[in-house]
Backbone as ProteinMPNN parsed JSONL, in Angstrom:
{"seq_chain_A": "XXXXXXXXXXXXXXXXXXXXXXXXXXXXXXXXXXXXXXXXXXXXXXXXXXXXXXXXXX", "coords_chain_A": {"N_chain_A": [[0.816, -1.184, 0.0], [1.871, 1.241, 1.266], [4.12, 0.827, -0.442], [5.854, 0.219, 0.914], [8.31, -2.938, 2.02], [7.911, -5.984, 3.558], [10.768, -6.451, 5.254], [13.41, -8.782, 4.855], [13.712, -12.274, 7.007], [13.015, -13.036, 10.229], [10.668, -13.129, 10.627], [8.737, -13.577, 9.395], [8.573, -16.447, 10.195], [8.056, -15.733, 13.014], [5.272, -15.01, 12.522], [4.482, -17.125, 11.148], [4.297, -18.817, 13.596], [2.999, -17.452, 15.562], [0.332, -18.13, 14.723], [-0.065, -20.61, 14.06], [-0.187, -21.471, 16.794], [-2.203, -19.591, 17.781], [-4.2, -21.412, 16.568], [-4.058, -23.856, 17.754], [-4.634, -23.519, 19.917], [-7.907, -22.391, 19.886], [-8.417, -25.039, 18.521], [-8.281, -26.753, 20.692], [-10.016, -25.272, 22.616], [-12.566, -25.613, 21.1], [-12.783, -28.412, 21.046], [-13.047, -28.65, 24.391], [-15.706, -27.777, 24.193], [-17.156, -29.435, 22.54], [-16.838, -31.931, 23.971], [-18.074, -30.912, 26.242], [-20.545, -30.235, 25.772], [-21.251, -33.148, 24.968], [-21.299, -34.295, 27.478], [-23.192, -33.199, 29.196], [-26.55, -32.882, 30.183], [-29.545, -32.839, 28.231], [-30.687, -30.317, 26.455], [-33.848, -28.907, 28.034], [-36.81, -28.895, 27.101], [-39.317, -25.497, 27.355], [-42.341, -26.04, 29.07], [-45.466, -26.766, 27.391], [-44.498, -26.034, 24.679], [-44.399, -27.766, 21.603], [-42.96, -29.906, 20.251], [-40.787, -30.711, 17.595], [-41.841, -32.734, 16.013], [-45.117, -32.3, 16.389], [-45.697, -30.119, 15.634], [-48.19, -28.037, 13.8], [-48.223, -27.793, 10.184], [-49.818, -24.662, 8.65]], "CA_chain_A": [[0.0, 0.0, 0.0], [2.692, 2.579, 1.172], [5.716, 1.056, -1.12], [7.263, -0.49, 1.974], [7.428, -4.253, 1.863], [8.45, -6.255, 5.022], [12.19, -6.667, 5.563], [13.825, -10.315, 5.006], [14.292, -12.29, 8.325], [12.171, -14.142, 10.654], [9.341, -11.992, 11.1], [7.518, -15.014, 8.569], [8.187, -17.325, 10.976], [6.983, -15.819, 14.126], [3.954, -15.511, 12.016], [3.624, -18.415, 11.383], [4.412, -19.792, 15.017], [1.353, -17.07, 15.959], [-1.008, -18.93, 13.541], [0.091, -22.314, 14.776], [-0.144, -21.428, 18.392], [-3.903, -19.58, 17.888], [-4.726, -22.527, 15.306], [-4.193, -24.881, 18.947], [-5.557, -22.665, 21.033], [-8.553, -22.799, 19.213], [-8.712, -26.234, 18.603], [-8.416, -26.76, 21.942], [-11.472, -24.569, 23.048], [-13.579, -25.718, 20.33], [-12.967, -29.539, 22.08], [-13.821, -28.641, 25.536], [-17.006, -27.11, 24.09], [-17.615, -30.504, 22.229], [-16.983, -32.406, 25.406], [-18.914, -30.238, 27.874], [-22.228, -30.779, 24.986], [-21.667, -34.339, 25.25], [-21.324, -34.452, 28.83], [-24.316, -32.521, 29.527], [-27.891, -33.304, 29.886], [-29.933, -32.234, 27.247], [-31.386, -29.126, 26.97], [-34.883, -29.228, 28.303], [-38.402, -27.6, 26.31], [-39.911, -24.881, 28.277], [-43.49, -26.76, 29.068], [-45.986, -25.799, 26.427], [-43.852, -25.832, 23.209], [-44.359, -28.709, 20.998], [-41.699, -30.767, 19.937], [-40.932, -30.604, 15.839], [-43.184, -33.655, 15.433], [-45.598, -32.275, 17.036], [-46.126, -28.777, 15.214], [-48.929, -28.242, 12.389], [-47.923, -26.666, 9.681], [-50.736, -23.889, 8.923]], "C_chain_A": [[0.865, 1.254, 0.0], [4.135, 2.005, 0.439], [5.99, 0.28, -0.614], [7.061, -2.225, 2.074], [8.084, -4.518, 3.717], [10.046, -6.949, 5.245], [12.402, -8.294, 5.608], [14.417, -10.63, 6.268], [13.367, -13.05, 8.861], [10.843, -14.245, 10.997], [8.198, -12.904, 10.165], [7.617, -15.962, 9.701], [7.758, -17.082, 12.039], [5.552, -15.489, 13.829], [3.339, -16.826, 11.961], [3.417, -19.649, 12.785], [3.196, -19.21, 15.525], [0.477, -17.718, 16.069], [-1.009, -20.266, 14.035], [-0.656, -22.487, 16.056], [-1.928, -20.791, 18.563], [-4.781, -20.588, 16.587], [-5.187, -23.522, 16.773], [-5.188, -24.564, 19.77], [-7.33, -22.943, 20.779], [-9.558, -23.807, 19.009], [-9.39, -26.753, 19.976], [-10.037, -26.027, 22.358], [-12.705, -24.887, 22.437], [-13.927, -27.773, 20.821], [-13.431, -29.548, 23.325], [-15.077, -28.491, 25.154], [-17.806, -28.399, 23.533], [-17.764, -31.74, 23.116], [-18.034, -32.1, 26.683], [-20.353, -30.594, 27.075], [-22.3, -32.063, 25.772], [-22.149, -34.496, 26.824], [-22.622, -34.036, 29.753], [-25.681, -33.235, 29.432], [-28.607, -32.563, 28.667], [-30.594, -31.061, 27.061], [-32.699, -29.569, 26.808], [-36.259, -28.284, 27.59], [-38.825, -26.956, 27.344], [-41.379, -26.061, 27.968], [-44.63, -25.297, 27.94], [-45.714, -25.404, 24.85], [-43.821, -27.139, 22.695], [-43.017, -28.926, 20.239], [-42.042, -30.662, 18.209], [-41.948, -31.625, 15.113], [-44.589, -33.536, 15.484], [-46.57, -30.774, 16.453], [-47.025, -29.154, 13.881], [-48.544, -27.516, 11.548], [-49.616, -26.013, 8.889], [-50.983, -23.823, 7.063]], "O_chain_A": [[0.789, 2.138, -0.853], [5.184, 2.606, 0.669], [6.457, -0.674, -1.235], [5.955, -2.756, 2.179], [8.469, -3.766, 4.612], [10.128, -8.169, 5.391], [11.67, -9.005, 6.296], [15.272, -9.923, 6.802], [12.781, -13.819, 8.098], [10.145, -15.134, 11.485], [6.979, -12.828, 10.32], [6.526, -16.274, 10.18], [6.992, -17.938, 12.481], [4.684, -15.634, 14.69], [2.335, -17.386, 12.402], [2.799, -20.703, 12.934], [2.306, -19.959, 15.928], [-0.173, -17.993, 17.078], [-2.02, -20.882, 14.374], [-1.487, -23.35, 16.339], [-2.756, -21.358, 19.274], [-5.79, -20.305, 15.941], [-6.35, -23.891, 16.94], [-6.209, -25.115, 20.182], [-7.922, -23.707, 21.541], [-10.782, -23.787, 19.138], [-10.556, -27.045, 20.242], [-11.077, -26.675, 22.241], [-13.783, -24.594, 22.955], [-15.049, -28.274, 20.881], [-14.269, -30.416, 23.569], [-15.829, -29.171, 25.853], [-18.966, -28.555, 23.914], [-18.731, -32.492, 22.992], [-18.526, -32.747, 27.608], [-21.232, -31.188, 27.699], [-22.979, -32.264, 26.779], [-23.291, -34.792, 27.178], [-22.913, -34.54, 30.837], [-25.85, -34.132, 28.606], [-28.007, -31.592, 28.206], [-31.337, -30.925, 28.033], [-33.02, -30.341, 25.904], [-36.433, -27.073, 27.726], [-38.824, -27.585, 28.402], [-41.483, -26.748, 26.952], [-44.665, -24.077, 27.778], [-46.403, -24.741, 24.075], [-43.116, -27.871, 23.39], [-42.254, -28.085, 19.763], [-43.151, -30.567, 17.682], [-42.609, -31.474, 14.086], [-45.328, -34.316, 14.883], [-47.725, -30.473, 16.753], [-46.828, -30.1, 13.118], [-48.407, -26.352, 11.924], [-50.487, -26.838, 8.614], [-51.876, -23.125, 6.583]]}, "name": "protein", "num_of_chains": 1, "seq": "XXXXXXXXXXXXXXXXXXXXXXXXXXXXXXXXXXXXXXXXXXXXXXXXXXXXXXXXXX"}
């Protein structure tokens, strides 16, 4: 944009160690969250709301 590019050196690779490291991170968080579902009871219907089998369509 302004001309300037980015100087040769390592400044690619702690990019890409960044990207790695919030790639895990990530991962990671997106497993607990798939764990804690399973683990869980199910979520419950407020009383009063029909279940998808259960609805007419109009």
């Amino acid at each position: 944009m302004n001309g300037k590019s980015n100087p040769p050196g390592k400044s690619g690779g702690e990019r890409k160690d960044r990207l790695a490291e919030a790639l895990r991170a990530n991962l990671q968080k997106r497993k607990a969250q798939a764990r804690s579902r399973r683990a869980g009871d199910p979520d419950q219907r407020p009383e009063g709301l029909p279940t998808a089998g259960k609805m007419q369509k109009k």
